[in-house]
C-alpha positions, -999 to 999 in steps of 0.1 A, spaced: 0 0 0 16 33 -8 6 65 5 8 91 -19 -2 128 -18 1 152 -49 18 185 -47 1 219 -49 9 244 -75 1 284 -77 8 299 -113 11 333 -132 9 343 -169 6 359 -192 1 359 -232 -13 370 -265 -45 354 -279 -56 346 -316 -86 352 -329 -109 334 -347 -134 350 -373 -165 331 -388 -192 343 -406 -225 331 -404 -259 346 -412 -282 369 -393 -311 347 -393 -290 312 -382 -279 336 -352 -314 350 -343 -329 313 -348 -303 298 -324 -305 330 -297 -350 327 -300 -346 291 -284 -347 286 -248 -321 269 -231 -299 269 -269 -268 258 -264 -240 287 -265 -223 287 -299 -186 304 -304 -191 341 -307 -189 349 -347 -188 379 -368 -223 390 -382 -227 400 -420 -258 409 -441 -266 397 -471 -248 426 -491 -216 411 -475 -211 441 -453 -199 431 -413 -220 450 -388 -204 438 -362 -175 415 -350 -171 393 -322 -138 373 -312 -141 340 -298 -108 332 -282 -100 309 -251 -111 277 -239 -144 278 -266 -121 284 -296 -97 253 -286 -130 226 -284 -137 236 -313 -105 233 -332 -102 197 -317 -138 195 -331 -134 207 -364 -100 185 -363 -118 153 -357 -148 163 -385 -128 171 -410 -102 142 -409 -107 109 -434 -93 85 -403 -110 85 -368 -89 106 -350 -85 121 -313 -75 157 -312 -63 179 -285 -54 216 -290 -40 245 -271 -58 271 -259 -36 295 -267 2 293 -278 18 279 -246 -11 272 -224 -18 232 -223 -20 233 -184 -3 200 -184 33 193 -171 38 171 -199 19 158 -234 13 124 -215 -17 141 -188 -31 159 -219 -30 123 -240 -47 108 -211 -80 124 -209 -90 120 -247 -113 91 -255 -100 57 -255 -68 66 -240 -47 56 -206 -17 73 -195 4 45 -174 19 66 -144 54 64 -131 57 84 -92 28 101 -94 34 113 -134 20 105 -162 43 88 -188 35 63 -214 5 60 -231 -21 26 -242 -46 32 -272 -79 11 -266 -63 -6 -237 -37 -23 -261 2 -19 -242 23 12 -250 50 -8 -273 18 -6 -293 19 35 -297 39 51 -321 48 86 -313 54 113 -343 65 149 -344 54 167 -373 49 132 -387 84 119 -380 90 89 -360 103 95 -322 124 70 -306 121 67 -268 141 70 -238 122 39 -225 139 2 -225 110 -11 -248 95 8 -275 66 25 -257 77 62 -261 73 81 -227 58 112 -230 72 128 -200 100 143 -222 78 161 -242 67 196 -226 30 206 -230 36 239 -234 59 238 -265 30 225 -289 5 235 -303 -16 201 -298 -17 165 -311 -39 141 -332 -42 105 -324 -49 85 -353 -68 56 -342 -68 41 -378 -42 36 -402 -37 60 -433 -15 61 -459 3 100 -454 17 84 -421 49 63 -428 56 51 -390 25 38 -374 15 18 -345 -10 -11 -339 -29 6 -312 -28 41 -326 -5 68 -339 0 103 -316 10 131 -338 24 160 -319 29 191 -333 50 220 -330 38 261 -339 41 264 -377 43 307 -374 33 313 -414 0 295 -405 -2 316 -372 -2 345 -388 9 374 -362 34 379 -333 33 360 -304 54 362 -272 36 336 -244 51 333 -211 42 309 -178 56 307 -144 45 287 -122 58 279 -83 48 246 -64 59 227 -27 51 195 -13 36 194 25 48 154 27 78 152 44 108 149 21 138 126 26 168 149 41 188 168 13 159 164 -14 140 195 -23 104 199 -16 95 227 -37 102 233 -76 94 260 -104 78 260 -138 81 284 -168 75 287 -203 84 314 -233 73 307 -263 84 339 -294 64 337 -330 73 360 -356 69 366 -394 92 387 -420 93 394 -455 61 399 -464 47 370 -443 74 347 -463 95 340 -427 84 327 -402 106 315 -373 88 300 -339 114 295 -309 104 280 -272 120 272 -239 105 250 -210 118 244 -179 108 225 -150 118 214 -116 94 193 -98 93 173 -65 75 144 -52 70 124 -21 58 94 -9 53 80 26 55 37 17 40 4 38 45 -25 25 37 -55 40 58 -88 35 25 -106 40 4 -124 69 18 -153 85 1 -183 108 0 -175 143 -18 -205 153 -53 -200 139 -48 -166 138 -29 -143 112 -2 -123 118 19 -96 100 52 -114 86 71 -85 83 70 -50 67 92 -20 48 81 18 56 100 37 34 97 75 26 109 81 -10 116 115 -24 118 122 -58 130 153 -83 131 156 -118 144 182 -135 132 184 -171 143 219 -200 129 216 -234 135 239 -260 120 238 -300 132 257 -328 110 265 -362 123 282 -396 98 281 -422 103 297 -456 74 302 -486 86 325 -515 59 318 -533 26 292 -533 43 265 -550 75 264 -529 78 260 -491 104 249 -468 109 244 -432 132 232 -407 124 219 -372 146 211 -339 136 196 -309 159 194 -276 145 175 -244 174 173 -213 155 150 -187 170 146 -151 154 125 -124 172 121 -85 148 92 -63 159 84 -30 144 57 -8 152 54 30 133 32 52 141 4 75 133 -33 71 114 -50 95 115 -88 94 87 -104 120 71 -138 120 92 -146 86 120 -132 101 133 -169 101 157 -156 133 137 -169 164 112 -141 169 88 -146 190 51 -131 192 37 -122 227 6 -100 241 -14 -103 216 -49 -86 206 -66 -107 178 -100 -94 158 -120 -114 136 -88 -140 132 -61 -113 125 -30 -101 152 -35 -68 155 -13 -54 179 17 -75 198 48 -77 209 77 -91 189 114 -104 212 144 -108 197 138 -85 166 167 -74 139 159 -42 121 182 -37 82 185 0 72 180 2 34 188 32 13 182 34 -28 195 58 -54 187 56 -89 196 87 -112 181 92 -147 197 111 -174 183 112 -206 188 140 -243 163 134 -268 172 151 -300 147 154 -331 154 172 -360 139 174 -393 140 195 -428 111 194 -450 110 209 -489 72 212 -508 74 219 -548 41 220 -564 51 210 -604 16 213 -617 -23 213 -606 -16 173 -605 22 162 -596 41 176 -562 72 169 -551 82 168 -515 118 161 -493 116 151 -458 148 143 -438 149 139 -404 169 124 -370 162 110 -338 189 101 -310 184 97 -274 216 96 -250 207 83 -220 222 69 -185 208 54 -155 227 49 -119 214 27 -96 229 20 -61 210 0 -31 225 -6 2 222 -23 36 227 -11 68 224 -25 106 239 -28 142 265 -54 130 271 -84 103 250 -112 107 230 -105 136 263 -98 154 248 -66 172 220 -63 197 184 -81 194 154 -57 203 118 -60 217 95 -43 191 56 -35 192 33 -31 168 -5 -21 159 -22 -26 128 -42 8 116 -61 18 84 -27 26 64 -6 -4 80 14 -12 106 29 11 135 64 -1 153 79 7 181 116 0 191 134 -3 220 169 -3 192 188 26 192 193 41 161 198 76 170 236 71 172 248 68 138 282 56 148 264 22 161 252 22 123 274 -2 99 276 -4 59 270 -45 62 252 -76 56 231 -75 89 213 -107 87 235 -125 64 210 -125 32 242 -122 9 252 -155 20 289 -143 32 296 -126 -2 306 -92 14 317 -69 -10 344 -42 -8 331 -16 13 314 -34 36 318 -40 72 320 -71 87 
């Protein structure tokens, strides 16, 4: 059972919105405003039927992205899924994966407390193909499920899901096909500079030396030149965030008599950090409508500390001539007692992540003629990365060679409580060893026997 409680975020920001302009006509508008209890319809521009606008209303914000992702969805020949930002930089989300997770159909698999890989119609993610701008992704996983986490929300724009295959896709999965895409400024249109901070702490306790509170921000700069012939899209993420846990976990229930009994048990705390700045790069070029080019670059450097410090507390499996006394039993189960000749091990994990993902990726359209095109796409995708992982064992002495200790315990809605008559406070009475000789005498360098 593991005890887990999410942190709490405040956030500032600030940015420019697009606008969206439709025209419909007077009498759809005045039909649709007559009926009661109508459904609100994005705010348009109204025309008569000379063409001339009386008047123009903007529809920006949360309407304006449903219906993108609607119109996305409509208008595609597959069956798609289709998320889109609300405006340039403003998919809430801490990465692409909690976005992913909340369209139709699709799971995000979570990895301490985040989102990370995702399953299409409940089919594993080394079904899932991940694309940017259409090119292929490789992961920073050990299978070929692609985790999402490395992917900032706020550097795109939004992504389709293709839950069928089709034929202007060349990688593809079995499950589905996510598409995420980057800002493509010449379709924008106008200058954008988007910016988001955000600040957020954890109230859990954290494990000593690990942070407890972290920072997120966001710039995202859209420009065009040349008569609207250049456009050029830059963006920067950054994030720092922490994460605790407070961990039982029981080694099971043992016979105590007719009665059950805990066997044994590992409280941990675990605190975790990762540390995550992505940064995208667009140049696109169109001298004319026949000719366009554009060249994309994606940089993800992904950092993750986890620390786990807990003790473990072997009982009636301790298999070292416990003993269980005073007992209170309900409805057949041990629920408090009192455990002689007890042998705590100290335990203490580290594994580091480090992982660059790397995506970059030129593309050249040519129209010959109203029926031939040609088009150029070349494109890379490297990851570099580099995992640590270190576990240790600690105790009063090698092979039960310290003091024994009388323990107590009582069961309670989130597990078991202990209580010690070991001293622990003195870390000089606290070894690097094998303390109840589960290495079987292999005691490597380092260690104290």
């Amino acid at each position: 059972m593991v005890k887990t409680k999410r942190n709490s975020a405040q956030s500032v920001s600030f940015e420019t919105n697009s606008a969206l302009d439709i025209r419909r006509s007077a009498v759809s508008l005045a039909v649709a405003a007559a009926l009661p209890g109508a459904i609100a319809m994005p705010q348009v521009a109204v025309a008569q039927d000379d063409g001339e606008v009386i008047e123009e209303i903007v529809a920006t914000g949360y309407r304006s992205s449903l219906r993108n992702a609607m119109m996305m969805k409509q208008n595609n020949e597959s069956i798609v899924e289709a998320v889109t930002a609300e405006d340039i930089g403003k998919l809430p989300d801490a990465s692409i994966a909690e976005s992913l997770a909340r369209l139709p159909g699709l799971t995000a698999q979570r990895l301490n407390g985040r989102g990370q890989q995702i399953s299409i119609r409940g089919l594993g993610p080394d079904f899932t193909t991940a694309l940017l701008n259409g090119r292929e992704q490789v992961t920073t996983g050990d299978n070929r499920g692609v985790e999402f986490d490395q992917y900032p929300a706020e550097l795109l724009s939004g992504v389709v899901v293709y839950k069928t295959p089709t034929a202007d896709l060349v990688g593809q999965g079995l499950s589905g096909t996510a598409d995420l895409q980057t800002i493509r400024p010449l379709q924008q249109g106008n200058r954008i500079l988007a910016g988001n901070v955000r600040y957020e702490w954890n109230d859990l306790s954290a494990v000593p030396g690990s942070a407890d509170d972290g920072v997120r921000y966001s710039l995202t700069y859209v420009d065009q030149f040349a008569d609207d012939t250049v456009g050029i899209a830059l963006g920067l993420a950054h994030m720092t965030n922490p994460n605790q846990e407070e961990r039982f976990e029981a080694w099971g229930y043992a016979d105590a008599g007719s009665d059950k009994v805990i066997g044994g048990s590992k409280p941990f705390l675990r605190s975790g950090e990762l540390e995550r700045t992505g940064v995208i790069g667009t140049l696109e070029f169109m001298p004319s409508d026949r000719l366009s080019t554009s060249i994309d670059v994606f940089y993800s450097e992904f950092e993750e500390d986890q620390q786990l410090k807990g003790i473990e507390v072997p009982l009636q499996w301790g298999g070292a001539g416990e003993t269980l006394s005073n007992e209170t039993i309900s409805n057949g189960l041990v629920t408090s007692g009192t455990f002689s000749d007890t042998y705590f091990v100290g335990r203490n994990d580290i594994l580091l992540r480090e992982a660059d993902l790397l995506s970059a990726g030129w593309n050249i359209e040519f129209d010959l003629t109203e029926n031939w095109m040609f088009e150029f796409d070349a494109s890379t995708s490297r990851v570099d990365r580099k995992d640590t992982d270190r576990e240790s064992y600690s105790g009063l002495g090698y092979n039960y060679s310290g003091p024994r200790s009388t323990t107590d315990f009582q069961m309670t809605d989130s597990g078991a409580v202990f209580a010690s008559d070991a001293d622990f406070s003195d870390p000089s009475q606290l070894v690097l060893t094998d303390p109840r000789g589960w290495g079987g005498g292999n005691i490597q360098a380092g260690y104290q026997k």
